[in-house]
C-alpha positions as a printed Julia matrix, in Angstrom:
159×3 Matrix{Float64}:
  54.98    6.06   44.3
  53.77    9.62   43.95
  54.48   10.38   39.9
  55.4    13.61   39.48
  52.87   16.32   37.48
  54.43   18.55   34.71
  53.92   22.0    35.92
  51.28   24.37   34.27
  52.12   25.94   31.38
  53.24   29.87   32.73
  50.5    32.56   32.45
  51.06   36.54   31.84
  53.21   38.21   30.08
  56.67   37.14   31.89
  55.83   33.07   30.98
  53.76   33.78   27.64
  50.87   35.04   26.07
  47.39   33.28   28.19
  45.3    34.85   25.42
  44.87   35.89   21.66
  47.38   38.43   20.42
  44.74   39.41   17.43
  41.11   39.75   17.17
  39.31   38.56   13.61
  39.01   41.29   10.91
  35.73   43.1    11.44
  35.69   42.99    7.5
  35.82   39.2     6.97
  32.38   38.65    9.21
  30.8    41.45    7.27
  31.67   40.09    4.09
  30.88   36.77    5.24
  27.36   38.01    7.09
  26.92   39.26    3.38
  27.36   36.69    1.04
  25.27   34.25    3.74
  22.24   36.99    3.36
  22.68   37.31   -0.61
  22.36   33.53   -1.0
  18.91   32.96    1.5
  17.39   35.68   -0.82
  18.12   34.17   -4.26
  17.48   30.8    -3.0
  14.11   32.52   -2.03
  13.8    33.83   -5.15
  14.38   30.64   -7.05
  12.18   28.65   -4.79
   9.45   30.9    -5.33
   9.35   31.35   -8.99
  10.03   27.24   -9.29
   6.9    27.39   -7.2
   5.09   29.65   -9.83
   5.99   27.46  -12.64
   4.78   24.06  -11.21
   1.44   25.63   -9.84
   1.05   27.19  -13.11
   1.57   23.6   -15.28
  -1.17   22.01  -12.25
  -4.28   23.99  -13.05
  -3.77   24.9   -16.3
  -7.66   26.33  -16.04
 -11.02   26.17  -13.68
 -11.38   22.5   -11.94
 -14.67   20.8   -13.56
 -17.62   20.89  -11.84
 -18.89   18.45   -9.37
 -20.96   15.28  -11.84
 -23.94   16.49   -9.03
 -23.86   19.76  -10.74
 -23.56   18.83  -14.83
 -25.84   15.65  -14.47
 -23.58   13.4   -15.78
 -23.19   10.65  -14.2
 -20.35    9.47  -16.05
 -17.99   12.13  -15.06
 -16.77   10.59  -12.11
 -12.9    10.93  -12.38
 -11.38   11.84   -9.35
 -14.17   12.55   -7.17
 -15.37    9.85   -4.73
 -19.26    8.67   -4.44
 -20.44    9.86   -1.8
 -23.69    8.91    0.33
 -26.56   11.6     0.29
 -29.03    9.66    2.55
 -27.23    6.6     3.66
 -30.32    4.46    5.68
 -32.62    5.61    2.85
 -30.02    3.67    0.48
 -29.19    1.19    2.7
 -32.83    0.07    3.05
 -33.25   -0.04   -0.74
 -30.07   -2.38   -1.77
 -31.83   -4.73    0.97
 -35.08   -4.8    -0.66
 -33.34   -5.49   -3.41
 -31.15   -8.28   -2.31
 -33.96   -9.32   -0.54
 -36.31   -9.62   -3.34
 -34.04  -11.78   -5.4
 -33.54  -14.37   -2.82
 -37.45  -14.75   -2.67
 -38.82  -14.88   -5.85
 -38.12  -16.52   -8.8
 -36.65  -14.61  -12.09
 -34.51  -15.29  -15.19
 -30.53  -15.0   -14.44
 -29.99  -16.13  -18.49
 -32.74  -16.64  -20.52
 -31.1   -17.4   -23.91
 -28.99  -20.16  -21.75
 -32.1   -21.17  -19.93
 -30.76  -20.21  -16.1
 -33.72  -19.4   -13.79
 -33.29  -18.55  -10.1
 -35.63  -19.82   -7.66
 -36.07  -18.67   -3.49
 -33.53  -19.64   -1.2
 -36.29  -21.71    1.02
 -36.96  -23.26   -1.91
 -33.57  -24.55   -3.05
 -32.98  -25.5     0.23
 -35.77  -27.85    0.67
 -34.89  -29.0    -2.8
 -31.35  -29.62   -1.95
 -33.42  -31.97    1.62
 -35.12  -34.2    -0.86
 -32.52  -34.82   -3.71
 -29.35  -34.72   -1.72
 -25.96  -33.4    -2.97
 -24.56  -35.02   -6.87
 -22.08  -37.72   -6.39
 -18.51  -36.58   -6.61
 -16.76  -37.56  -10.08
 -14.61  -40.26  -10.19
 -10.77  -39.27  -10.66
  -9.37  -39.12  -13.84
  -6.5   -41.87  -13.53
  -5.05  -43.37  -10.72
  -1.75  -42.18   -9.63
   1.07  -44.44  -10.54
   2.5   -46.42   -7.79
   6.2   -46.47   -6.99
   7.92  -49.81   -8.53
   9.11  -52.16   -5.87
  12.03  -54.16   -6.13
  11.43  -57.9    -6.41
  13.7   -60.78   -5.2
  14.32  -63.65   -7.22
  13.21  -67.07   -5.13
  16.88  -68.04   -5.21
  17.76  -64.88   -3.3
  14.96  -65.48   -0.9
  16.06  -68.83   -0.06
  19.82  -67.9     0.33
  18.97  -64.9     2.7
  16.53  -67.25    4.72
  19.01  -69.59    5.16
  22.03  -67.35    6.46
């Protein structure tokens, strides 16, 4: 039952060499420890000056000045808006929303458009009611239906 094992391979120098006969040539790792270290330092070298080149094209002079600084307002291209007193201007955009849901004013005066306080179209919209919806355009065709002649009717009631 017991399958037999192939014996170990013979160690020492009566069955074989158990180890290298030759070490690797000192001089191929030093070359090779070489030419490893000569390319890091020109990649290096080229990654740096590529560097130099794009950062060079990117600011070709002095960034502009902040729009807060020139007092243009319309100079606003890259920079964002930014809050200087955020409650103050809070408080102000709801006066002003404020005030034009409360009192009356021109939207369009050449097209005649007035608006009017939101109480007041409310109370308008109380008395009047909503407009009637328009009637539809056309009717939407109907399918056709087949139709039996009275002969057929009679035959089918009769079978």
């Amino acid at each position: 039952m017991s399958a037999a094992h192939p014996a170990p391979p013979p160690q020492g120098r009566a069955g074989g060499p158990g180890y290298e006969k030759s070490d690797l040539p000192i001089k191929t790792i030093t070359v090779a420890l070489v030419l490893v270290g000569v390319l890091m330092v020109l990649g290096l070298v080229v990654s740096l000056g590529v560097f130099d080149l794009l950062s060079e094209r990117g600011a070709p002079g002095a960034p502009p000045a902040p729009p807060q600084a020139t007092g243009n307002e319309t100079d606003l291209r890259r920079e964002p808006l930014l809050l200087v007193n955020a409650p103050k201007d809070l408080a102000g955009m709801r006066t002003e929303e404020n005030k034009l849901l409360t009192t009356y004013g021109w939207t369009d005066q050449e097209a005649g458009r007035v608006r009017i306080p939101i109480d007041r179209a409310m109370a308008l919209l109380l008395e009047r009611g909503l407009p009637a919806p328009a009637p539809p355009a056309k009717e939407p065709a109907k399918a056709p239906t087949k139709r039996r002649s009275p002969k057929a009717r009679e035959t089918r009631g009769q079978g």
